[in-house]
The first five atom37 places (N, CA, C, CB, O) and aatype in JSON, in Angstrom:
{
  "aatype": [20, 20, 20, 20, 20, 20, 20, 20, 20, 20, 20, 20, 20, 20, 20, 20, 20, 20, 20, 20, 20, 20, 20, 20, 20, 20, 20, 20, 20, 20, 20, 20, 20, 20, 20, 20, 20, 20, 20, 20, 20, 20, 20, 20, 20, 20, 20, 20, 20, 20, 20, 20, 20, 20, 20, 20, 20, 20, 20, 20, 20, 20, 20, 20, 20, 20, 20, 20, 20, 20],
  "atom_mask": [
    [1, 1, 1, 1, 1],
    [1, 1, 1, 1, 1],
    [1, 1, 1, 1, 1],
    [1, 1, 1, 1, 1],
    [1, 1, 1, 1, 1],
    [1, 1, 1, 1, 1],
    [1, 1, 1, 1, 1],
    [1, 1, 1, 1, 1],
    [1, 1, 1, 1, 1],
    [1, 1, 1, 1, 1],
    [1, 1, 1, 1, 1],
    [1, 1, 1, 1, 1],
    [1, 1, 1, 1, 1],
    [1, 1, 1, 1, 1],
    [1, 1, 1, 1, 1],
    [1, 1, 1, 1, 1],
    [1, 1, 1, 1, 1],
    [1, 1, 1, 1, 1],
    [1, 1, 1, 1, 1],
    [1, 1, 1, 1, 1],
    [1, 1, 1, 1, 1],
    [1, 1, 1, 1, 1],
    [1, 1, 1, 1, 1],
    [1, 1, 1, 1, 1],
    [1, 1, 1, 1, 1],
    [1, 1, 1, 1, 1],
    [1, 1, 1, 1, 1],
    [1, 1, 1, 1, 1],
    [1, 1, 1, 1, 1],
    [1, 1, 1, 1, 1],
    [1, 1, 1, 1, 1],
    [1, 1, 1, 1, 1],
    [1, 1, 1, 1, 1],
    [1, 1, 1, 1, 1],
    [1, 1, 1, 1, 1],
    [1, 1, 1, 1, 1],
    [1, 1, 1, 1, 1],
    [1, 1, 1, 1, 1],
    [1, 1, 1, 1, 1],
    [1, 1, 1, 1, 1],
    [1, 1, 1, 1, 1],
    [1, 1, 1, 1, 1],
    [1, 1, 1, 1, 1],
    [1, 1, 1, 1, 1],
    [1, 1, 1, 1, 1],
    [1, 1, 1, 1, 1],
    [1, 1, 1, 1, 1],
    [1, 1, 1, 1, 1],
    [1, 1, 1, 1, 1],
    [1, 1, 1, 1, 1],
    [1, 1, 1, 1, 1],
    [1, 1, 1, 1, 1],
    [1, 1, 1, 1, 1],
    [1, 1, 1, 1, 1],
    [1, 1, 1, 1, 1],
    [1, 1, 1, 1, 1],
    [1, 1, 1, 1, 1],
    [1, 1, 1, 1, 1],
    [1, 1, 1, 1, 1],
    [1, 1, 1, 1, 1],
    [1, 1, 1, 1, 1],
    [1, 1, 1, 1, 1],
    [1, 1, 1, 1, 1],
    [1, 1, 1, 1, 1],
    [1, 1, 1, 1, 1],
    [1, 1, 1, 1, 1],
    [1, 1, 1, 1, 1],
    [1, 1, 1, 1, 1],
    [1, 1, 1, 1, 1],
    [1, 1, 1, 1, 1]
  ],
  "atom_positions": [
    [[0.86, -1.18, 0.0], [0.0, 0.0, 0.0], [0.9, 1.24, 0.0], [-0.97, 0.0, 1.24], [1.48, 1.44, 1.07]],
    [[1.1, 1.99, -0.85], [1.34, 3.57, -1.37], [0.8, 4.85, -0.57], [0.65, 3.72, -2.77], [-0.24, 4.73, 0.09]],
    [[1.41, 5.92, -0.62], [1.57, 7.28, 0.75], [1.47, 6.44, 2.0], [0.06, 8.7, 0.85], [1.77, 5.28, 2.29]],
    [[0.68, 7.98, 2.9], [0.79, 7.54, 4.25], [0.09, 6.65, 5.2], [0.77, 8.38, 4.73], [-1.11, 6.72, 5.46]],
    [[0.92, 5.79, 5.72], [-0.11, 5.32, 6.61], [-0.01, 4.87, 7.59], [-0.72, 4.65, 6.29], [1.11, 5.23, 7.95]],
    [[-0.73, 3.88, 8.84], [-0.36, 3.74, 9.76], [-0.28, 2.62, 10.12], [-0.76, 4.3, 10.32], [-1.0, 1.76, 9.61]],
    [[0.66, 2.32, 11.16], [1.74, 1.04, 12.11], [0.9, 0.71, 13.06], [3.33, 1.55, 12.96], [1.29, 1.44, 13.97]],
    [[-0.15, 0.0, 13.56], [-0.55, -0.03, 14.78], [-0.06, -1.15, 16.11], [-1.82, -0.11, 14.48], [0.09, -2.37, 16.0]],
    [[0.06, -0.65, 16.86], [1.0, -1.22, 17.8], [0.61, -1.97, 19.45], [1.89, -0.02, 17.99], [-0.07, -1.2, 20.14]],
    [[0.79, -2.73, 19.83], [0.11, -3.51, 21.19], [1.59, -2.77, 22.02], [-0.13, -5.86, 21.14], [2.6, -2.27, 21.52]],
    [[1.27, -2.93, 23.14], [1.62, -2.81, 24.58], [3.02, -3.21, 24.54], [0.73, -3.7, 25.62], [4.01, -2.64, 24.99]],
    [[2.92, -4.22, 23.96], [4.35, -5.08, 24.0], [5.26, -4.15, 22.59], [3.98, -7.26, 23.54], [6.47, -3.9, 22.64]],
    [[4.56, -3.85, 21.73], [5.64, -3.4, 20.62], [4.86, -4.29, 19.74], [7.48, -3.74, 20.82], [4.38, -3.66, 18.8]],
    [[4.54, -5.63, 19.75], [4.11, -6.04, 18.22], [2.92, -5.08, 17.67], [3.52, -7.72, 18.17], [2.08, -4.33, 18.16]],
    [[3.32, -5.53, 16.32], [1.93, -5.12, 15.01], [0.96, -5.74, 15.05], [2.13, -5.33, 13.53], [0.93, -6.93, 14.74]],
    [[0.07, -5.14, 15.39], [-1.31, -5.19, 15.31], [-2.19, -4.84, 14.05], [-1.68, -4.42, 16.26], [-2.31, -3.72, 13.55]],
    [[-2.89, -6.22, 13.56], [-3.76, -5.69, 12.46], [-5.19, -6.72, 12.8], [-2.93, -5.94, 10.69], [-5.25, -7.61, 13.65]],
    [[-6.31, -6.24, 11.82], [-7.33, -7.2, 11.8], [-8.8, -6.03, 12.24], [-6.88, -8.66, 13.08], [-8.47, -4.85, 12.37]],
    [[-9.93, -6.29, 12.4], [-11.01, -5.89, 12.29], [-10.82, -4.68, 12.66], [-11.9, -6.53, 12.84], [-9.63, -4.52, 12.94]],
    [[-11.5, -3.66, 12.8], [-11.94, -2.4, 13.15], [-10.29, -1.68, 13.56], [-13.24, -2.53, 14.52], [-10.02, -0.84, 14.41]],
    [[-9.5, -2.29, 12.73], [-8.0, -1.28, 12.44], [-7.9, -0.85, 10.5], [-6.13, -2.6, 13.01], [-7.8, -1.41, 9.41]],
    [[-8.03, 0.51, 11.12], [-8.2, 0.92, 9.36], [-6.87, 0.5, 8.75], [-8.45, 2.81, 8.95], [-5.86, 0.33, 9.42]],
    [[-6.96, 0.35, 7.36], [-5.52, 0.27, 6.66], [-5.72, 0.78, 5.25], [-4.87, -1.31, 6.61], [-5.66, 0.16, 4.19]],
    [[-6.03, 2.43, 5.53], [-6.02, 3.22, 4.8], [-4.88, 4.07, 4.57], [-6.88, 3.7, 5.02], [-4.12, 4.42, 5.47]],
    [[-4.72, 4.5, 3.03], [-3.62, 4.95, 2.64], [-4.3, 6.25, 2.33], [-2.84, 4.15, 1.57], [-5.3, 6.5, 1.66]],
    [[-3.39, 7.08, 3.05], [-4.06, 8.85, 2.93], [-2.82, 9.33, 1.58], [-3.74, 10.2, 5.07], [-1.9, 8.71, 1.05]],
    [[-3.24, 10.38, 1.44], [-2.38, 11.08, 0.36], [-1.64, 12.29, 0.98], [-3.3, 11.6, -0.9], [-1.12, 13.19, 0.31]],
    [[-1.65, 12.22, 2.25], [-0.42, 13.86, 2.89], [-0.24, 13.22, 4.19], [-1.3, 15.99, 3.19], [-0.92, 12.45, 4.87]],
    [[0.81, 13.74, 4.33], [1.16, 13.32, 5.99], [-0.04, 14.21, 6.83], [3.08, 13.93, 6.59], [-0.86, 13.63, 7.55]],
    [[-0.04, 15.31, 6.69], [-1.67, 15.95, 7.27], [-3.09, 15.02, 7.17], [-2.1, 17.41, 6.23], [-3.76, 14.87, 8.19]],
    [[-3.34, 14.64, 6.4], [-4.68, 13.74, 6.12], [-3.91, 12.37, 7.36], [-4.99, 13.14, 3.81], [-4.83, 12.35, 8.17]],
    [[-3.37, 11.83, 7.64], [-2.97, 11.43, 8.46], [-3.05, 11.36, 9.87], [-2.41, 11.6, 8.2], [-3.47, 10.64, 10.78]],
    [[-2.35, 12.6, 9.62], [-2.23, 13.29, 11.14], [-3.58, 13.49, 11.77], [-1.52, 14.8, 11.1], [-4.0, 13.03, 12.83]],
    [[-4.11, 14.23, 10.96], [-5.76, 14.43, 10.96], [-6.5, 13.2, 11.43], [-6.36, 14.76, 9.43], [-7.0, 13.09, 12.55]],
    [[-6.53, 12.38, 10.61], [-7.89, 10.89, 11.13], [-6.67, 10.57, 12.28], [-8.41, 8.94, 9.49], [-7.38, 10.72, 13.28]],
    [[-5.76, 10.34, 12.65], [-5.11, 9.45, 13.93], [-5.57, 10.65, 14.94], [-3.07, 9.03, 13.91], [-6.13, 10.28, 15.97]],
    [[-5.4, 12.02, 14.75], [-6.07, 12.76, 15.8], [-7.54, 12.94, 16.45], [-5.83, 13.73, 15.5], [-7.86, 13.6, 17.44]],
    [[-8.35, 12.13, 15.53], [-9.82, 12.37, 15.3], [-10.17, 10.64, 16.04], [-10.34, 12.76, 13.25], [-11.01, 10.52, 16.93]],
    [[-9.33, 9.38, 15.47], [-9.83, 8.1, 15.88], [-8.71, 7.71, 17.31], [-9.75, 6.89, 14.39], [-8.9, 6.63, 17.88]],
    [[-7.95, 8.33, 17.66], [-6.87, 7.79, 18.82], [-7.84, 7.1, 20.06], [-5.81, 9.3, 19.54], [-7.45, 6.08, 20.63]],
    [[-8.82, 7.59, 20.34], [-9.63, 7.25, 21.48], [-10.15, 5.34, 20.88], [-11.19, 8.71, 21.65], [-9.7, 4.27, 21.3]],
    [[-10.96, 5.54, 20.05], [-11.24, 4.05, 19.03], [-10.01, 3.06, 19.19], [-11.33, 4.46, 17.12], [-10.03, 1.88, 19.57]],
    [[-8.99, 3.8, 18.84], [-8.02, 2.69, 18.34], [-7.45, 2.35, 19.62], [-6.85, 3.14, 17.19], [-7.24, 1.14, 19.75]],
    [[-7.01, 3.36, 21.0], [-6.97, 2.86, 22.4], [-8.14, 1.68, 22.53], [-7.25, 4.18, 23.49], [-7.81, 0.51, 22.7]],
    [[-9.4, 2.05, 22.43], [-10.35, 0.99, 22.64], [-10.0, -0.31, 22.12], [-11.56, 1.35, 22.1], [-9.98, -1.27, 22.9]],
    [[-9.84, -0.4, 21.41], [-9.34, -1.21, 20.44], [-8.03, -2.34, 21.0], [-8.87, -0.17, 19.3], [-7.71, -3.49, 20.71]],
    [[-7.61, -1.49, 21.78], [-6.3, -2.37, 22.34], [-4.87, -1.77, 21.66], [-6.47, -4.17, 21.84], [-3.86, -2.37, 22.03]],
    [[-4.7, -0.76, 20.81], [-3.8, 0.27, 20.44], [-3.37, 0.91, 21.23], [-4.12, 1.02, 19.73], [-4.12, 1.71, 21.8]],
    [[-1.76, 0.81, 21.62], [-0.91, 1.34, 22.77], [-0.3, 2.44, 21.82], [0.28, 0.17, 23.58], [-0.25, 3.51, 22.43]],
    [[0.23, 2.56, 20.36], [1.03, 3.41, 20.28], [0.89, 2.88, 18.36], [2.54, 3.27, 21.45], [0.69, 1.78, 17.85]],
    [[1.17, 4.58, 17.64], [1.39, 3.85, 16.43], [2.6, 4.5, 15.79], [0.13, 3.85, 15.48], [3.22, 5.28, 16.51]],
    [[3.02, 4.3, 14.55], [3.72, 4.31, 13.84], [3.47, 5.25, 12.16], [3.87, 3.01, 13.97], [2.7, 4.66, 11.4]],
    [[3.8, 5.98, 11.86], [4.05, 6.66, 10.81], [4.41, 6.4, 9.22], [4.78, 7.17, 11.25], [5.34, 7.08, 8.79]],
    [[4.07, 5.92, 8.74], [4.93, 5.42, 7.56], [4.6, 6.46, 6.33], [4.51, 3.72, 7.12], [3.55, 7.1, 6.19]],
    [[5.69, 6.47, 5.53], [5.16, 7.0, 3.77], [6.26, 6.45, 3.35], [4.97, 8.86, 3.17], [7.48, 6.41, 3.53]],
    [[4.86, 5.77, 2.33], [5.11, 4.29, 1.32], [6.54, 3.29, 1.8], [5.49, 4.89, -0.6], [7.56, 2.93, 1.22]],
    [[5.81, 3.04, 3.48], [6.42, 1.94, 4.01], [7.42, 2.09, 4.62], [6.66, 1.12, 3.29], [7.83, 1.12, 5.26]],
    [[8.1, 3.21, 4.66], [9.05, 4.1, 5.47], [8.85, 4.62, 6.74], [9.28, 5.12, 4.86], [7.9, 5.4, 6.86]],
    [[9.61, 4.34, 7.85], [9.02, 5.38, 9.11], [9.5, 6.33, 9.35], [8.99, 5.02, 10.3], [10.72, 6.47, 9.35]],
    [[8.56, 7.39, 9.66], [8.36, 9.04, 9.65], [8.87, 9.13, 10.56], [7.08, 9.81, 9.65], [10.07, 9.35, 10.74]],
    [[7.46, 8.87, 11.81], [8.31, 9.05, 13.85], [7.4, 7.24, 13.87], [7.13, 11.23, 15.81], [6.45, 6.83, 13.2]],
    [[8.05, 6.72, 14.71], [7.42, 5.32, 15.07], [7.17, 5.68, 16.79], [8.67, 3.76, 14.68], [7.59, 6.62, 17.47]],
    [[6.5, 4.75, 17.06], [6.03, 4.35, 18.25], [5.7, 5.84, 19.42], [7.25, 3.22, 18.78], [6.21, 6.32, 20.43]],
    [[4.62, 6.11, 18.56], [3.71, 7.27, 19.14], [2.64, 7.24, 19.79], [3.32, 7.97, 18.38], [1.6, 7.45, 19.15]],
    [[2.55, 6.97, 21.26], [2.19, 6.74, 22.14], [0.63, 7.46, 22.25], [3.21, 6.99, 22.95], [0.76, 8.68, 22.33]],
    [[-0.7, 7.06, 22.26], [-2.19, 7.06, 22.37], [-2.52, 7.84, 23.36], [-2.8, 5.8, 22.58], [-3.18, 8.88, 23.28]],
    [[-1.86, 7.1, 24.74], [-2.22, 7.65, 25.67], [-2.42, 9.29, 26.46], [-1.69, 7.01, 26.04], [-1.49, 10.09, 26.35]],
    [[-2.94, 9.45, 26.78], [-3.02, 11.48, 27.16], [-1.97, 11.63, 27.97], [-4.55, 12.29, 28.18], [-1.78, 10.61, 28.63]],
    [[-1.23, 12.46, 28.17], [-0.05, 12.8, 28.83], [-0.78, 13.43, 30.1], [1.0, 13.8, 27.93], [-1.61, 14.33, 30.01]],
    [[-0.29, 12.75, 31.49], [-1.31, 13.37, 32.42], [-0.41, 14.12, 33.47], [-2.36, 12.19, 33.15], [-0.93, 14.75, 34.39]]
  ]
}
């Protein structure tokens, strides 16, 4: 999959994929940035500790942490 997209990540560090984890390819690192800022709460639900950055399979910043800084 081609541009940006995202790494999703468990607790431990492995990759996480499978139902209700999008694996959509945006066209800007903004369109990106954007839906992970809009779904972060979902994808915590989800069991998503932290994700990862990619364009076209490359990492941007990796292991970017979900959680709210308290």
């Amino acid at each position: 999959m081609s541009g940006w997209t995202w790494r999703y990540e468990a607790v431990d560090g492995s990759v996480m994929q499978g139902e209700g984890l999008a694996e959509t390819a945006f066209p800007s690192q903004a369109d990106a940035e954007t839906w992970v800022g809009e779904a972060w709460r979902d994808l915590l639900a989800a069991g998503v500790e932290s994700v990862s950055l990619l364009e076209d399979g490359t990492p941007v910043y990796e292991h970017m942490s979900l959680r709210p800084v308290e």
